[in-house]
N, C-alpha and C positions, 0 to 999 in steps of 0.2 A: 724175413717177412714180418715178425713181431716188431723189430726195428721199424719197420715202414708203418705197419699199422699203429704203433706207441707215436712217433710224429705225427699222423694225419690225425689222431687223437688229440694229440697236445695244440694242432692247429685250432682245430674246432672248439678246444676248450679256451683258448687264447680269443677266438673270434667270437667266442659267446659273449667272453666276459670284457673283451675291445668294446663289441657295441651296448653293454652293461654302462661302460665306463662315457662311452660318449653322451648315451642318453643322461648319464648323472652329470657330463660335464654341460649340457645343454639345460637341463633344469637348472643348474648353476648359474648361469651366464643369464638364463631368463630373469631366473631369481633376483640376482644382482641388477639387471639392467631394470627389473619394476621397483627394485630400491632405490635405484638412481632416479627414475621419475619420481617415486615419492617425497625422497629426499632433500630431489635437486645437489647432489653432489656436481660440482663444475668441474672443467678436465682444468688439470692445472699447466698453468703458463710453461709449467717447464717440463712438461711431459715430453715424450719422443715420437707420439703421435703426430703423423702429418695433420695438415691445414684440414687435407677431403676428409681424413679418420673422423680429429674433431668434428667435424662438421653435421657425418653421419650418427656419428655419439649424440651430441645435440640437438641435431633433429631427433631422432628418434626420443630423447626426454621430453622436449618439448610440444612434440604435435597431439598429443595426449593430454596436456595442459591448457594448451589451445583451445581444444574442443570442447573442454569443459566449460573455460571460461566463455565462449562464446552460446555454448548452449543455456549456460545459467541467464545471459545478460539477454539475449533471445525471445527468451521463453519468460521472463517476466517485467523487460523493458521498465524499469526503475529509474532510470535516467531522466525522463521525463514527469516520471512525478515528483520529483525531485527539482526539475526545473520550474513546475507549477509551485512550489512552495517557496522559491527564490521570486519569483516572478508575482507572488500576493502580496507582496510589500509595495509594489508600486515601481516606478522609475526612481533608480536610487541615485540622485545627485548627490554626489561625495559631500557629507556633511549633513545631511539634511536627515528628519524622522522616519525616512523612508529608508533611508540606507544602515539607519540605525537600527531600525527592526530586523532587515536584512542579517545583519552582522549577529540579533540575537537566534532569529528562526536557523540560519544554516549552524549555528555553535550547541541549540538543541538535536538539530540533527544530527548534527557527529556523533555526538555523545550516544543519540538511541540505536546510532548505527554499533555500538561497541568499540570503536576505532580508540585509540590508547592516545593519552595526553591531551586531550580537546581542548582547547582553551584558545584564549582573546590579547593579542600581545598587539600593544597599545601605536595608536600614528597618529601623528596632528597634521588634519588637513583644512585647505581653505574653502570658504564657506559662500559661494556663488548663491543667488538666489534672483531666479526666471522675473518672477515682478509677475502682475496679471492684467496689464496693458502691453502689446503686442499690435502694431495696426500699420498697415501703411497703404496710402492708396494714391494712383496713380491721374494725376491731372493735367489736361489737353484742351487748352481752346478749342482745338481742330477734330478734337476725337473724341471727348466726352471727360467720364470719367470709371475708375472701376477700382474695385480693393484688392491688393494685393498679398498671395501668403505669404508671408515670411514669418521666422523667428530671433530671435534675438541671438548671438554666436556667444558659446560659453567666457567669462570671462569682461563684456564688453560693460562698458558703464551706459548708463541711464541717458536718453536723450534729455535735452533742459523738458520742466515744466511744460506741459501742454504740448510737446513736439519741435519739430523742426519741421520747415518746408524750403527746400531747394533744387535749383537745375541739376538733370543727371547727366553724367558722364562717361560714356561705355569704351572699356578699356579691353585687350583679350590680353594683354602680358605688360610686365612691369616695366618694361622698354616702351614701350608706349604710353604707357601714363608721364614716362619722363617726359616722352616726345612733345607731351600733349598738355605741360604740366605749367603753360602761362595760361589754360582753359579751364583748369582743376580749380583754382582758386573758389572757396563760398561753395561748390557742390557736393554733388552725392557720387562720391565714383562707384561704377556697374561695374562690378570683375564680371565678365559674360565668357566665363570658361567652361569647357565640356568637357567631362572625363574623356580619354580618347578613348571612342568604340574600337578603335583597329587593336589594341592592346588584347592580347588574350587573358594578361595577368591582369586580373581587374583591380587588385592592389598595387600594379605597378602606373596603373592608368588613376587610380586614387592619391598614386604619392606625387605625382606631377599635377594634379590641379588643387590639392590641399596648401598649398607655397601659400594660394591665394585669400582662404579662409585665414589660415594661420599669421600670416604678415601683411595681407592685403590694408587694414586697417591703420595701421604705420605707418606703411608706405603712402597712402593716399591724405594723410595727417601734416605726411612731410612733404606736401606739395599746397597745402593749405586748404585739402577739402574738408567737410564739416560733416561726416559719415560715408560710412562706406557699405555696400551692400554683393554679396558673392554670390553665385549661383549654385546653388544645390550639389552636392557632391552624389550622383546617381546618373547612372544610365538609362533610367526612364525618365520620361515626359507625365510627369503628374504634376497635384497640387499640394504635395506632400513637402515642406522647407524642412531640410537637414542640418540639424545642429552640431556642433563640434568648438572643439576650443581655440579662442585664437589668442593671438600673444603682444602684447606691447613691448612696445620696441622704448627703451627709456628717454632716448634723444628726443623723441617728439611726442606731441601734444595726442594725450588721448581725446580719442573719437568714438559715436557710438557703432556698432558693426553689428547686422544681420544679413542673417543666409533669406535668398529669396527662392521659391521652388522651381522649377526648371521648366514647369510648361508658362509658368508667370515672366521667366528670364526670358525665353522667347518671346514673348508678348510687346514687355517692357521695349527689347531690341528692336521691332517691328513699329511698336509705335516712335521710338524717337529717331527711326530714319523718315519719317511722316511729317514729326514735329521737333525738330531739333533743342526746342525751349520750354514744352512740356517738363512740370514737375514733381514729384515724390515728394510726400507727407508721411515724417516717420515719426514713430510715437514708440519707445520703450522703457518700462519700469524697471528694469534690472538693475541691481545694487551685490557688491560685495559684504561682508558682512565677518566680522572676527572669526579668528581661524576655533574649531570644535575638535577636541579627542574624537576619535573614530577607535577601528581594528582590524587587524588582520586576521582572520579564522584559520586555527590550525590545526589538524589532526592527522594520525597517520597509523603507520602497521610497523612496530619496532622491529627489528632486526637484531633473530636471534643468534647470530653471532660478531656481526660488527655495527652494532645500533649506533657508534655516531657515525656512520658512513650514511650519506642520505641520496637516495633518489627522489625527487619533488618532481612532485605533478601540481602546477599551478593557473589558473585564470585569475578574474580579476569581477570583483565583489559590485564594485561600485557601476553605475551607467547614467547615458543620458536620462532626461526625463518626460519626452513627452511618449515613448511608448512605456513597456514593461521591461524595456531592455533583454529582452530573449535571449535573441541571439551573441547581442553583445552587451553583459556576456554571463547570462544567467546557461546559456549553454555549455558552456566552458566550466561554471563550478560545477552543475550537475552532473558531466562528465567525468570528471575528476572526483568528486565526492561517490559517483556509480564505480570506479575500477578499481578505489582501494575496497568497496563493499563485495565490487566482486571476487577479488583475491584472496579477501576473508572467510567470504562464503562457500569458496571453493576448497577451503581447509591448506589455503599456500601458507608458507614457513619461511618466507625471505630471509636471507643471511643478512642483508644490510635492511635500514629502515627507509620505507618506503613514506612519503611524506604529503596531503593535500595541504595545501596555501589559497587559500579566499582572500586576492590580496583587495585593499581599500585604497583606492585615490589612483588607480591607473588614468584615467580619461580629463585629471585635471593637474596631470605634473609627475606622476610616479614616487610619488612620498610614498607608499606602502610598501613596495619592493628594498625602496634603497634603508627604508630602515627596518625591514627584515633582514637585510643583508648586515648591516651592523650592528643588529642587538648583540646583548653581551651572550648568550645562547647560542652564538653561534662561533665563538671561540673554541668549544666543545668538539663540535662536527664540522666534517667536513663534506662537504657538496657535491658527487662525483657528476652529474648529471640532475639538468631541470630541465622540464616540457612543459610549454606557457602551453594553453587552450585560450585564445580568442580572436578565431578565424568564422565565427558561427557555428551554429548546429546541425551542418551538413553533410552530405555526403562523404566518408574519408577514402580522400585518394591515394597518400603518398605521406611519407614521411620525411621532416627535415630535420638533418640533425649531425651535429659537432661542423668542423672548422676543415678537414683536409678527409682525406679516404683512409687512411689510418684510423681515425675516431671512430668508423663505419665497419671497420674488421669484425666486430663481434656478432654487429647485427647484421651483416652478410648472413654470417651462419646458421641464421634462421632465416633467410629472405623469402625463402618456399614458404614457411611456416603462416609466417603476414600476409602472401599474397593468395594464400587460402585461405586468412579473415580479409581479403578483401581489398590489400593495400597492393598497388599498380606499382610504385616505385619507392628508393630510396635512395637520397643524395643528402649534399649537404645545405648547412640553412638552420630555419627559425631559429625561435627565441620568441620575444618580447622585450616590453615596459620592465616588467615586474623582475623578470629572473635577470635581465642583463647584468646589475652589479655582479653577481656569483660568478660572471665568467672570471671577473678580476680575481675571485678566489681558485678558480683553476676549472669548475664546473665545463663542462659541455652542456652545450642547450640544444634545444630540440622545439621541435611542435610537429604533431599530427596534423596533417594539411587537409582540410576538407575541400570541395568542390566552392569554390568563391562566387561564379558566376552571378549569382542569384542574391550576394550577402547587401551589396549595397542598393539594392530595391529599402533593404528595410534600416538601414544601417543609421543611426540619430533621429530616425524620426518617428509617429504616433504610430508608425505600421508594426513595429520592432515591438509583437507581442507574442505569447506562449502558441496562440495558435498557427503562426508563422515558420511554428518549427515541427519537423516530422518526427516521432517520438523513435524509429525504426533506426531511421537516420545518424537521431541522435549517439542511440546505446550501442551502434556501430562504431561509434567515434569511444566508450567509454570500454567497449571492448577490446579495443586495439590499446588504449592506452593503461590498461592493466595487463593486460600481456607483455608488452614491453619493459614498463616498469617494472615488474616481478623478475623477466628473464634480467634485464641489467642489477635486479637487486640481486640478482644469485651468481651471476658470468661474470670474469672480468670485463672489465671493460676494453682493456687494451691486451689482446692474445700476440 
């Protein structure tokens, strides 16, 4: 009997001090695991942890991180005052005083944001300049007469002194201008192209009628016309003409080339099935002018254990000029300049360095990128990942990002995580202008995909200002992309 009762003893004292031992191994494990969110300790590559373990390991560090940063970015919407201060310099045509202030206003803002290394690493870009004759109007024996918007297309040279007057010529595709090219001679060829509305991708429906802006001028040079005129790159019917850059072709004779607006292209089209001999009076000042130093703004959040390993978040500085350039793409630095302030602000501690890029001369050639890519600064570091911003300041729906479903392993593992800040999908894609050379150094690219729908209402023209863009919108877009870049500054990238 003392034998039985001395076991059922030794039980009880055995089971006291088992769930003594549990509860201490449970404080443990807690303990550990809020170190690991503070810390950001990554599971390592060669752990024996399955795929789902890591997964649950990593969610759990990360949705805690999430929340922070999202309540920070939230609750004080800095993004947008941030894009208001990018956005008072004016439209910043690459080279000009306006982009030049640009370049000084966001390099004082770095700096008061605390961000490490701020500085201005130098690009020579070329020096377009609008001219402030602009005019063209349309005349009809049969019809009267009336002015029409347009503007001048980046890049294009000057009509002679006092203008030009010639018969137009309405073309929908460069096979047809050939067809049509013993009638081109002495005129003004009409590209009368629509984005197609059936496209849901409205950049996939911007890269099919942009051939025209871009080459249309060349093209209609090499048939012997004396200017060329494009139809507005927009899905609406306003009076709004959209600028953008187009390109000479060296074989043939430059010509002067402006975009005309899209309720005017209509017009135009109506009247010359009326009067087929009706002509256009174009009058443009635009002149090139020697190429001016500019710069790229840099700042970033070093990383405290592998600082030349670099995560870049980049947009692009420069824009058209007749709005304020908001969206494209004073959206895109504020964002970016908002997610390394929120990472900061949140007391994060990246292992690698986390980097913004304010790149200069995207929208007239990508000189700011490609010699970002080959400064000598960049022999040091290496690039594992860049996310361009210049989709607008819209709604973020999805994320694009690396080259195959292997690059995408890592950010799987938080895919819950993102699609509680708000992100519907991820596949692969983006990039840009600006980060494309880094792929050559091995980088993966990426971009934050916002809601496009909406982007080309404003997209080169006087609409494309601060009030065009939703500030909620925006710091949604700078929230997702300091999350990201924080988790890939800590996780490998490749599990």
């Amino acid at each position: 009997m003392r034998l039985i009762k001395y076991h059922i003893n030794q039980r009880k004292y055995y089971q006291r001090h088992f769930r003594s031992l549990l509860s201490l191994v449970f404080l443990l494990i807690c303990g550990f695991s809020k170190l690991a969110i503070f810390s950001f300790a990554s599971v390592p590559s060669g752990s024996s942890l399955g795929i789902q373990d890591k997964k649950e390991l990593i969610v759990s560090q990360y949705r805690d991180v999430a929340l922070k940063i999202k309540d920070l970015g939230l609750k004080e919407e800095r993004a947008y005052e941030f894009l208001k201060i990018i956005t008072s310099a004016g439209g910043r045509l690459t080279g000009s005083p306006q982009a030049a202030k640009a370049v000084e206003l966001t390099f004082s803002l770095m700096k008061e944001l605390g961000l490490d290394q701020v500085k201005k690493e130098p690009v020579e870009v070329k020096r377009w300049v609008r001219g402030e004759r602009e005019k063209a109007r349309l005349i009809s024996s049969k019809l009267g007469e009336k002015d029409l918007a347009i503007c001048a297309l980046g890049n294009s040279i000057a009509t002679p002194q006092g203008g030009l007057k010639a018969k137009v010529l309405e073309v929908q595709s460069f096979e047809a201008l050939e067809a049509l090219k013993e009638k081109a001679r002495g005129r003004i060829i009409f590209y009368n192209v629509a984005m197609d509305r059936t496209l849901l991708d409205s950049f996939a429906a911007y890269g099919r009628a942009a051939q025209f802006r871009v080459r249309g001028a060349s093209q209609a040079a090499r048939v012997g016309a004396v200017a060329s005129l494009t139809r507005s790159l927009t899905f609406r019917l306003d009076r709004q003409p959209h600028t953008g850059q187009m390109i000479y072709d060296e074989r043939y004779p430059q010509i002067p080339a402006a975009a005309i607006s899209s309720l005017d292209a209509e017009l135009l089209s109506r009247w010359l099935q009326k009067d087929p001999d009706l002509e256009v009076e174009l009058e443009l000042s635009c002149q090139t002018l020697p190429p001016v130093i500019s710069a790229n703004v840099i700042g970033q959040i070093t990383g405290k254990e592998k600082p030349e390993e670099i995560i870049l978040l980049g947009a692009h500085l420069d824009s058209w000029d007749l709005g304020d350039g908001a969206h494209d793409d004073a959206a895109g630095c504020a964002a970016v300049i908002e997610a390394l302030r929120l990472i900061k602000a949140s007391g994060l501690r990246p292992k690698r360095t986390i980097r913004a890029v304010l790149f200069m001369d995207e929208e007239f050639g990508g000189t700011g990128g490609r010699a970002y890519a080959s400064a000598a600064e960049r022999k040091q570091e290496k690039h594992l990942a860049a996310l361009e911003q210049d989709r607008g300041g819209f709604l973020p729906l999805g994320l694009a990002f690396g080259r195959n479903e292997k690059d995408l392993q890592a950010l799987r593992l938080v895919e819950n995580v993102l699609r509680e800040l708000g992100l519907h999908w991820i596949r692969n894609g983006g990039g840009g202008v600006d980060i494309a050379p880094l792929a050559e150094q091995g980088a993966l690219l990426g971009s934050v995909i916002p809601d496009s729908q909406k982007y080309f209402d404003y997209h080169h023209c006087s609409l494309d200002v601060a009030a065009a863009v939703h500030p909620r919108e925006l710091e949604l877009q700078a929230i997702l992309l300091a999350f990201i870049a924080f988790f890939l500054g800590v996780e490998n990238i490749s599990l």
